[in-house]
N, CA, C and O atoms as a Tinker XYZ file with bonds, in Angstrom:
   260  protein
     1  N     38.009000  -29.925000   12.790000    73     2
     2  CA    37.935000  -28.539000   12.415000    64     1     3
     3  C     36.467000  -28.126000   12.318000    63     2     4     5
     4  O     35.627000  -28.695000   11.621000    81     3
     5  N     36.295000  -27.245000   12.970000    73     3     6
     6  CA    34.666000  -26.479000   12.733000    64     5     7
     7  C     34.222000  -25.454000   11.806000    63     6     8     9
     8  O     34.686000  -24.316000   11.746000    81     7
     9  N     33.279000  -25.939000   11.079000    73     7    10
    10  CA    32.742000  -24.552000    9.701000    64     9    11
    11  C     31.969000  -23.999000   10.488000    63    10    12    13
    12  O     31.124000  -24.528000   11.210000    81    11
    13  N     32.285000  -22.704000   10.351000    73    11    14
    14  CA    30.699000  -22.211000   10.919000    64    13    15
    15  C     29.637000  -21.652000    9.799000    63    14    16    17
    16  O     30.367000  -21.168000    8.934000    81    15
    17  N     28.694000  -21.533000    9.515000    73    15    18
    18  CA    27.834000  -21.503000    8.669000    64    17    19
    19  C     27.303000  -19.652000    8.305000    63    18    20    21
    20  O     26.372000  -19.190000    7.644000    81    19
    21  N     28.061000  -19.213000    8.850000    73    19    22
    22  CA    27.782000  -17.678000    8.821000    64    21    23
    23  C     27.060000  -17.145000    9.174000    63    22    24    25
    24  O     26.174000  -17.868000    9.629000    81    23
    25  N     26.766000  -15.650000    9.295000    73    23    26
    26  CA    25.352000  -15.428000    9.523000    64    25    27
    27  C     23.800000  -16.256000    8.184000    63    26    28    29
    28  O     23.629000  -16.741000    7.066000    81    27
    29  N     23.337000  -15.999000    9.025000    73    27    30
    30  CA    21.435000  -16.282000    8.751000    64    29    31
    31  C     20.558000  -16.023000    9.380000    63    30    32    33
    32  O     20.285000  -16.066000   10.580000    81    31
    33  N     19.770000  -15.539000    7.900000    73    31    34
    34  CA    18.550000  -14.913000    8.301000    64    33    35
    35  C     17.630000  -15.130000    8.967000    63    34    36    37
    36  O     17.070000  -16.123000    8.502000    81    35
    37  N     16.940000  -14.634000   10.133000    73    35    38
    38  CA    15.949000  -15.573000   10.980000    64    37    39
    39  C     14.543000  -15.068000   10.879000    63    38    40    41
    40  O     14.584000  -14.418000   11.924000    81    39
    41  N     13.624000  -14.912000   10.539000    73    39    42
    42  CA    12.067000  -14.946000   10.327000    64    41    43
    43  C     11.469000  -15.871000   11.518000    63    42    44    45
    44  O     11.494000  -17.098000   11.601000    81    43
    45  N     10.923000  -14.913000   12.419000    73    43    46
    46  CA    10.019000  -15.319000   13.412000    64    45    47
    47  C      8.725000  -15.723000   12.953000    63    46    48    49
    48  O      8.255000  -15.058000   12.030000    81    47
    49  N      8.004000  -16.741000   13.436000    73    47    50
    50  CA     6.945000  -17.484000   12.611000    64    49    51
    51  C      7.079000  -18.087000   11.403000    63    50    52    53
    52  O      5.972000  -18.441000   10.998000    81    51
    53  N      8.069000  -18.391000   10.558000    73    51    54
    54  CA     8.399000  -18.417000    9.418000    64    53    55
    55  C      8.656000  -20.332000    9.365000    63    54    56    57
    56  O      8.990000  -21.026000    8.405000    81    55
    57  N      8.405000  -20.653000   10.503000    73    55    58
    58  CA     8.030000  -22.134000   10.272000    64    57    59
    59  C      7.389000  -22.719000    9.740000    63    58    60    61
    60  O      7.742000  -23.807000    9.285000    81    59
    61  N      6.218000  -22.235000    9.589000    73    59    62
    62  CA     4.759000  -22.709000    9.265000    64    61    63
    63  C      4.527000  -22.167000    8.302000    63    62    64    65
    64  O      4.166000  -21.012000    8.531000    81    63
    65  N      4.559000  -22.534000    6.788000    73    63    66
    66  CA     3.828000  -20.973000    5.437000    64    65    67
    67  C      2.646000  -20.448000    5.630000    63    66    68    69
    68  O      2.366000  -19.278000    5.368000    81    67
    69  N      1.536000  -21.655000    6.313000    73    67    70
    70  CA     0.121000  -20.684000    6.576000    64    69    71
    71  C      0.344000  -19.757000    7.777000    63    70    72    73
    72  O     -0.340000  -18.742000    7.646000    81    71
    73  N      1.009000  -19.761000    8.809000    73    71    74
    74  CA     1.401000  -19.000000    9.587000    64    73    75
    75  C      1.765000  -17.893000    9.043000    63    74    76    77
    76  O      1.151000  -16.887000    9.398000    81    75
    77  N      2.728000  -17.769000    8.153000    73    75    78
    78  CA     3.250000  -16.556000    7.594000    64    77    79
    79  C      2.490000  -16.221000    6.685000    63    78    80    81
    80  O      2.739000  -15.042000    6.432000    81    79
    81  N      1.535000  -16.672000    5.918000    73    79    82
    82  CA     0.622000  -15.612000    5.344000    64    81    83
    83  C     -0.273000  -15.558000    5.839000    63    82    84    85
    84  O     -1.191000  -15.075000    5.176000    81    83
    85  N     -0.549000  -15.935000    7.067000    73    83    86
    86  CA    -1.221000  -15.287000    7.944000    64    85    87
    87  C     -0.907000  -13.722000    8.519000    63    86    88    89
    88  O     -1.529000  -12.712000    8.189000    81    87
    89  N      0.034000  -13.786000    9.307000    73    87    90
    90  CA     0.683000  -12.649000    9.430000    64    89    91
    91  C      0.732000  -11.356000    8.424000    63    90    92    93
    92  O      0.541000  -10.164000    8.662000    81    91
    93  N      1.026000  -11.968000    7.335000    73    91    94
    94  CA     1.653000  -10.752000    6.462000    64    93    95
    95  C      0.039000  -10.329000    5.944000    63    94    96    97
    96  O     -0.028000   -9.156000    5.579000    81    95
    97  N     -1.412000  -11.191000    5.848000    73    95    98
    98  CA    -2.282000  -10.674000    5.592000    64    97    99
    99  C     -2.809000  -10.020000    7.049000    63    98   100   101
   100  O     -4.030000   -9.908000    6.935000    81    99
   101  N     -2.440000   -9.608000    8.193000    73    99   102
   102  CA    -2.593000   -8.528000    9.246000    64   101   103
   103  C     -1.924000   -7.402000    9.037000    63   102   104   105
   104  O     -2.309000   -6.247000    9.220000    81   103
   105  N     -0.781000   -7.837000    8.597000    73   103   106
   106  CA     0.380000   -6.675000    8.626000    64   105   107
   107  C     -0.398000   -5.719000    7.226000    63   106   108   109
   108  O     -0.503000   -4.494000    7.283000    81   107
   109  N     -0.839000   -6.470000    6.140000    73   107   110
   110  CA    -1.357000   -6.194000    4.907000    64   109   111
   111  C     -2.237000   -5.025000    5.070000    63   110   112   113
   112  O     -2.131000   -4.026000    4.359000    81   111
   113  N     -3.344000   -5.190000    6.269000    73   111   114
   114  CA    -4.707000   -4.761000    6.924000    64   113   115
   115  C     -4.481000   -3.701000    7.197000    63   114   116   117
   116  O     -5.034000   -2.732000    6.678000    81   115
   117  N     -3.154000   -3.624000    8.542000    73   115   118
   118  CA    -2.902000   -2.573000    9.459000    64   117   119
   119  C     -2.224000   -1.508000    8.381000    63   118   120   121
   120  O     -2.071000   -0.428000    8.951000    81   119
   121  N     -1.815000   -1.474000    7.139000    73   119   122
   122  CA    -1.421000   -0.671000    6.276000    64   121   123
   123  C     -2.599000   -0.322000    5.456000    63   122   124   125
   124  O     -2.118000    0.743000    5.070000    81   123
   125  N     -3.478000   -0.348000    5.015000    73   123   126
   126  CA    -4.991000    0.107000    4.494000    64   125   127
   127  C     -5.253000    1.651000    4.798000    63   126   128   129
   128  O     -5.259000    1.939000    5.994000    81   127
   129  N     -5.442000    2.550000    4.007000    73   127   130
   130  CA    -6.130000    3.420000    4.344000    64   129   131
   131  C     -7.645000    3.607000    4.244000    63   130   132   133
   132  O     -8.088000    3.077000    3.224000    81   131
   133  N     -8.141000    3.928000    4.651000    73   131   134
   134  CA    -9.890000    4.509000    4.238000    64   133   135
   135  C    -10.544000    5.134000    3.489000    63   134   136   137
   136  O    -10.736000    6.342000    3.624000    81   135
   137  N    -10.958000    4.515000    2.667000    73   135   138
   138  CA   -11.584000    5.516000    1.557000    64   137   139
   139  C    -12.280000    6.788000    1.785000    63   138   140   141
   140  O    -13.377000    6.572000    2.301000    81   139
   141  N    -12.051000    8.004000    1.596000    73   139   142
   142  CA   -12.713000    8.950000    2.013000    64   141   143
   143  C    -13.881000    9.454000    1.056000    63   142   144   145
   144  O    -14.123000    9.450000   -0.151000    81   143
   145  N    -14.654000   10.020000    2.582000    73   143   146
   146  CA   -16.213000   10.165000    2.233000    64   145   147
   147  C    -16.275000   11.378000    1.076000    63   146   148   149
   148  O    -15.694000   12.349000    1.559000    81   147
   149  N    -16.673000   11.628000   -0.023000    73   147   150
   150  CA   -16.590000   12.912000   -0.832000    64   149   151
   151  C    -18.253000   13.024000   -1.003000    63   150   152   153
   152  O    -19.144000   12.176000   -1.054000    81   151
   153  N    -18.229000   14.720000   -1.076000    73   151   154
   154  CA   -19.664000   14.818000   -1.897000    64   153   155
   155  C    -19.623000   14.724000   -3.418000    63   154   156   157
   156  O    -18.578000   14.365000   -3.962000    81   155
   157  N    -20.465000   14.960000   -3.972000    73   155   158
   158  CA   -20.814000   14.815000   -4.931000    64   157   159
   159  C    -20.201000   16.271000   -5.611000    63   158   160   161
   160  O    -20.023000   16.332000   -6.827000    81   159
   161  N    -19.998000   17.046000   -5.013000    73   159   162
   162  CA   -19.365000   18.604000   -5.406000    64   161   163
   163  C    -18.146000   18.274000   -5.754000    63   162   164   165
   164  O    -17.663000   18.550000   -6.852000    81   163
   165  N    -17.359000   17.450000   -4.541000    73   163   166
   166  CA   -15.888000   17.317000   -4.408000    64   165   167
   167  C    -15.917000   16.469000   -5.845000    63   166   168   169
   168  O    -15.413000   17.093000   -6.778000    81   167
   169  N    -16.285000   15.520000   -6.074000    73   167   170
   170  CA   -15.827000   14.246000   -6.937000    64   169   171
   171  C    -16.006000   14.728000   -8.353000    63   170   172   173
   172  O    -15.064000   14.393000   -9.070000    81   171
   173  N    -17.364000   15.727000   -9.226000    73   171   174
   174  CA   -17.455000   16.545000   -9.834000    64   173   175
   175  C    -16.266000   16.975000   -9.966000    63   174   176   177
   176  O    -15.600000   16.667000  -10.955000    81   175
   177  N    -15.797000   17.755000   -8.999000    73   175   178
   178  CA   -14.095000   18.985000   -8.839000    64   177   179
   179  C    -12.924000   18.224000   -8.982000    63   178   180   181
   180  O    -11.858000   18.773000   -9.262000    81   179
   181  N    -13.012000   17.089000   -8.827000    73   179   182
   182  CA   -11.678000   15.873000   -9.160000    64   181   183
   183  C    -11.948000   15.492000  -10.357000    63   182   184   185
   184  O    -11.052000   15.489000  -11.201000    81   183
   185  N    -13.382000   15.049000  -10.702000    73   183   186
   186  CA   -13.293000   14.598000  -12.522000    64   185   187
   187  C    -13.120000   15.838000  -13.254000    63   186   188   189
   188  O    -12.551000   15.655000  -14.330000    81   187
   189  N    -13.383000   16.860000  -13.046000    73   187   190
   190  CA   -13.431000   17.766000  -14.227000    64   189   191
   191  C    -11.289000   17.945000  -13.994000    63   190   192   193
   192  O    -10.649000   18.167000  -15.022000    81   191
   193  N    -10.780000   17.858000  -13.099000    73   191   194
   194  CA    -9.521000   18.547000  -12.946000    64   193   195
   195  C     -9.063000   17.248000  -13.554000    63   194   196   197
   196  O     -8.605000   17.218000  -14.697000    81   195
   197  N     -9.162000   16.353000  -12.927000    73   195   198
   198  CA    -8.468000   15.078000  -14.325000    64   197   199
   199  C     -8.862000   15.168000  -15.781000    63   198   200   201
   200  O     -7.885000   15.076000  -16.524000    81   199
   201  N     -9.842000   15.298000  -16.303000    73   199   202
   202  CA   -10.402000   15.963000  -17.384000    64   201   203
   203  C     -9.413000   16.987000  -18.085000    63   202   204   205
   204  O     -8.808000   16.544000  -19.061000    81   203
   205  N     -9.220000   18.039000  -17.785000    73   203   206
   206  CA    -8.901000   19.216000  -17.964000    64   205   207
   207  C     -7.404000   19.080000  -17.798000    63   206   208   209
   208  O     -6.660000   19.882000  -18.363000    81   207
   209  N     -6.791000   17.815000  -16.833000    73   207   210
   210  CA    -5.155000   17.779000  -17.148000    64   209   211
   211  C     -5.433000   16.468000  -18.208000    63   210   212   213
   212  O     -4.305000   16.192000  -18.619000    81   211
   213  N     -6.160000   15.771000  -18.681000    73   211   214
   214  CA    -5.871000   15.216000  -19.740000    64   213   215
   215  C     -5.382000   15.231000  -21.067000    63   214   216   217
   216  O     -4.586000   14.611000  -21.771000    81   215
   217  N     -6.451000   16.520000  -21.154000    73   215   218
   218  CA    -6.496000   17.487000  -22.212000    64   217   219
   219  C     -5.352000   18.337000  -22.448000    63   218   220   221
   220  O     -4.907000   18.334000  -23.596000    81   219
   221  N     -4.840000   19.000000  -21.658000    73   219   222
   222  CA    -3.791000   19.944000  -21.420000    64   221   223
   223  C     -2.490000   19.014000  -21.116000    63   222   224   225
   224  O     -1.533000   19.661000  -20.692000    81   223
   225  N     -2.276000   17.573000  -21.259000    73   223   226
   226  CA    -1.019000   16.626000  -20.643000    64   225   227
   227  C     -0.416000   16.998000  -19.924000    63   226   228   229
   228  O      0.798000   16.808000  -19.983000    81   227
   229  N     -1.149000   17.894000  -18.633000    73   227   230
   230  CA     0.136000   17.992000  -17.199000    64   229   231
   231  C     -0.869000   16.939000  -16.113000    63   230   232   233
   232  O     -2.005000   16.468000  -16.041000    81   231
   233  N      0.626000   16.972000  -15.263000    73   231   234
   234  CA     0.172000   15.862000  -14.188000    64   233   235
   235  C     -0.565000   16.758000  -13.049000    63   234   236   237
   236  O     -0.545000   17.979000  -12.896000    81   235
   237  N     -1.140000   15.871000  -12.394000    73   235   238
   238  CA    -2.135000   16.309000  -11.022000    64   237   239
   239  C     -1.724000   15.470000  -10.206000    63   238   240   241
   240  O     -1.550000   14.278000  -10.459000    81   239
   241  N     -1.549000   15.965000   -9.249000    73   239   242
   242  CA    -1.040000   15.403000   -7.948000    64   241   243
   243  C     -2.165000   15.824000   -7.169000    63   242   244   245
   244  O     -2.565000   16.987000   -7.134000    81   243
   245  N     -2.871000   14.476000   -6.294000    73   243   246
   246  CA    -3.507000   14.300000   -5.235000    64   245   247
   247  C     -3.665000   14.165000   -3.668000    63   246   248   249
   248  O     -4.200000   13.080000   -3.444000    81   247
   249  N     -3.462000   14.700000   -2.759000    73   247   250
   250  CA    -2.921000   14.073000   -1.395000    64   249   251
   251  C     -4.436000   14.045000   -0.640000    63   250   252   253
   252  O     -5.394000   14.818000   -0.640000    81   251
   253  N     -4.147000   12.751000    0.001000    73   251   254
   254  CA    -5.043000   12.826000    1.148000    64   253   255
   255  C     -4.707000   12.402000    2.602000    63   254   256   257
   256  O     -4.035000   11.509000    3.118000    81   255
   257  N     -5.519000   13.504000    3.066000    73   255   258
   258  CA    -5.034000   13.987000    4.214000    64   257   259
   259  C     -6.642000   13.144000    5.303000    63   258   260
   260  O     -6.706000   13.293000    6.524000    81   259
């Protein structure tokens, strides 16, 4: 009589552990964004607005684009 073992999960490269954290520190990389360049005006205009929602306890929402 034959069991069959069911499905399983298969992980390509997943032989080797330095292999795979190898990988996942590229994959890690290619997800990074870039710190963006601000002046000294802009960063001023972000501390005082965090400042000023501290004080007042509403949230600030940031996006960068």
């Amino acid at each position: 009589m034959r069991h069959d073992r069911g499905m399983k999960k298969w992980r390509a490269f997943a032989g080797m552990p330095e292999q795979y954290i190898g990988l996942q520190e590229v994959i890690n990389k290619q997800l990074e964004v870039p710190k963006p360049d601000l002046t000294e005006e802009q960063m001023q205009q972000i501390n005082f607005t965090l400042i000023e929602a501290l004080h007042t306890n509403k949230q600030v929402y940031r996006i960068y684009m």
